[in-house]
C-alpha positions as CSV (number, residue, x, y, z in Angstrom):
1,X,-5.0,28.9,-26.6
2,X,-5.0,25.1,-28.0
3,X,-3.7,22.1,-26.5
4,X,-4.2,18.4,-26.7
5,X,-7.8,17.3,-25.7
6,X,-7.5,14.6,-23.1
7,X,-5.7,15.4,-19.9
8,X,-2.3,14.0,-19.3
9,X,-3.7,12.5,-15.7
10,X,-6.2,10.2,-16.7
11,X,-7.9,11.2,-20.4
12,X,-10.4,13.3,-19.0
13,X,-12.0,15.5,-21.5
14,X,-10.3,18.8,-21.2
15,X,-13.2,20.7,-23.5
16,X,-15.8,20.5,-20.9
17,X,-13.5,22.0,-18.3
18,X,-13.7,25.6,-16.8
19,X,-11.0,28.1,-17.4
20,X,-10.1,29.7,-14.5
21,X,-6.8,31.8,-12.9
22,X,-4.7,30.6,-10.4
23,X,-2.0,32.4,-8.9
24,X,-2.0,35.2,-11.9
25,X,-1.8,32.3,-14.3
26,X,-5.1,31.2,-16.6
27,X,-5.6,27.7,-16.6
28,X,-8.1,24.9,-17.4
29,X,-9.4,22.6,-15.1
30,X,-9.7,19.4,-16.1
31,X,-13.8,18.0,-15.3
32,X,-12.7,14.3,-13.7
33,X,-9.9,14.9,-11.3
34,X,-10.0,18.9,-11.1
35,X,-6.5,19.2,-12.1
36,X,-5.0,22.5,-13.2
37,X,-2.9,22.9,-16.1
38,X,-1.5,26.4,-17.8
39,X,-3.2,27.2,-20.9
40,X,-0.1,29.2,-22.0
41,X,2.6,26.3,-21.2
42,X,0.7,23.2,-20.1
43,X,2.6,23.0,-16.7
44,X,0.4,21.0,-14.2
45,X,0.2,23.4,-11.3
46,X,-1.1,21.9,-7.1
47,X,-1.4,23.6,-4.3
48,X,1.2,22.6,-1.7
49,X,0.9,23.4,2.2
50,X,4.0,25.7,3.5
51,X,4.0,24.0,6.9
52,X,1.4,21.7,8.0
53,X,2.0,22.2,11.9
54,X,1.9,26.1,11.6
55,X,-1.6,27.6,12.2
56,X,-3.3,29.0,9.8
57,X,-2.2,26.8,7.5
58,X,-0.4,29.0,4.6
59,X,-0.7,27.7,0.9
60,X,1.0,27.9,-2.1
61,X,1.2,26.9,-5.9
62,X,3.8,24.8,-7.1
63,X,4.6,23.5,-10.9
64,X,4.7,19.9,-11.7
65,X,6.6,20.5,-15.1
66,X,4.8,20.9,-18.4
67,X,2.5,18.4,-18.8
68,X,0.0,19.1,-21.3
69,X,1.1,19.4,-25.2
70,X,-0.1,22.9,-26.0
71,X,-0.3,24.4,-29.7
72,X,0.8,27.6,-31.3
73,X,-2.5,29.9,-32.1
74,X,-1.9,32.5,-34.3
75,X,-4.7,35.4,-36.1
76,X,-3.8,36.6,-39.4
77,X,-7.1,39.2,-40.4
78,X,-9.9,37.5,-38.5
79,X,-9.1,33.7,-39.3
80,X,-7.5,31.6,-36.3
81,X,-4.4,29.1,-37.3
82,X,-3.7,26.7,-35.1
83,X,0.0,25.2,-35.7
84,X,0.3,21.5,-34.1
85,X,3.2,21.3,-31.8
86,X,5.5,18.2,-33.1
87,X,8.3,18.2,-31.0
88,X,9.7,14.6,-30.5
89,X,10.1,15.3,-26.7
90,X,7.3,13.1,-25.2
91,X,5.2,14.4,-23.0
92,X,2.9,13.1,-20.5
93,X,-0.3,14.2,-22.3
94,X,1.0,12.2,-25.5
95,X,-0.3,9.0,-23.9
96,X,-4.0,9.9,-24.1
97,X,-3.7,11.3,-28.2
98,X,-4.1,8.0,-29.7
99,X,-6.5,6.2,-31.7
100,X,-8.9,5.2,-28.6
101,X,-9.5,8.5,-27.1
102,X,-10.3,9.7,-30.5
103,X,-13.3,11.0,-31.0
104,X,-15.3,12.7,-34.0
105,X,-18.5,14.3,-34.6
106,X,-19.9,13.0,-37.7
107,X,-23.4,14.0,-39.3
108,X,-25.3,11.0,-39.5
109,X,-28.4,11.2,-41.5
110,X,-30.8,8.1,-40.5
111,X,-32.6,6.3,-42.7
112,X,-36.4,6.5,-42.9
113,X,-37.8,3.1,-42.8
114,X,-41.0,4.5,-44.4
115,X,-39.3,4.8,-47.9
């Protein structure tokens, strides 16, 4: 699975969350705000109460629409392509993928002052 790096809530860093299942449904949950999105689709999924004056309280899980700009992965004889998604059709997630959420690991090599 790929999908955009910042969450479509609030930019939290979606590569430090935990994969986990919900409901039959693999999803990652994002580290700030524990929010669950589909790894498959994107779809922001809650858990809404059936009846709150019924006892036991009975949950369930509800989408909140895609939410998350996913990627097509694809393996062709042991290498992994990953095929950016560039529909025009905004999504929420599109908010956090610009230049100041950016980030990139870059090998720095610092100077010795002894030379």
């Amino acid at each position: 699975y790929a999908m955009d790096k910042r969450c479509y809530h609030s930019g939290g860093e979606l590569q430090n969350g935990d994969i986990e299942e919900f409901n039959g449904r693999l999803c990652i949950v994002c580290p700030w705000h524990k929010y669950k999105i589909t790894l498959a689709e994107g779809e922001g999924l809650y858990q809404a109460v059936e009846n709150p004056r019924v006892k036991p309280i009975r949950t369930y899980w509800c989408s909140k629409g895609v939410k998350q700009r996913v990627h097509k992965v694809t393996e062709v004889g042991g290498n992994i392509f990953v095929t950016l998604n560039d529909s025009s059709k905004p999504i929420e997630s599109d908010v956090y993928q610009v230049e100041k959420y950016r980030t990139v690991s870059l090998n720095v090599q610092t100077p010795n002052p002894r030379n």
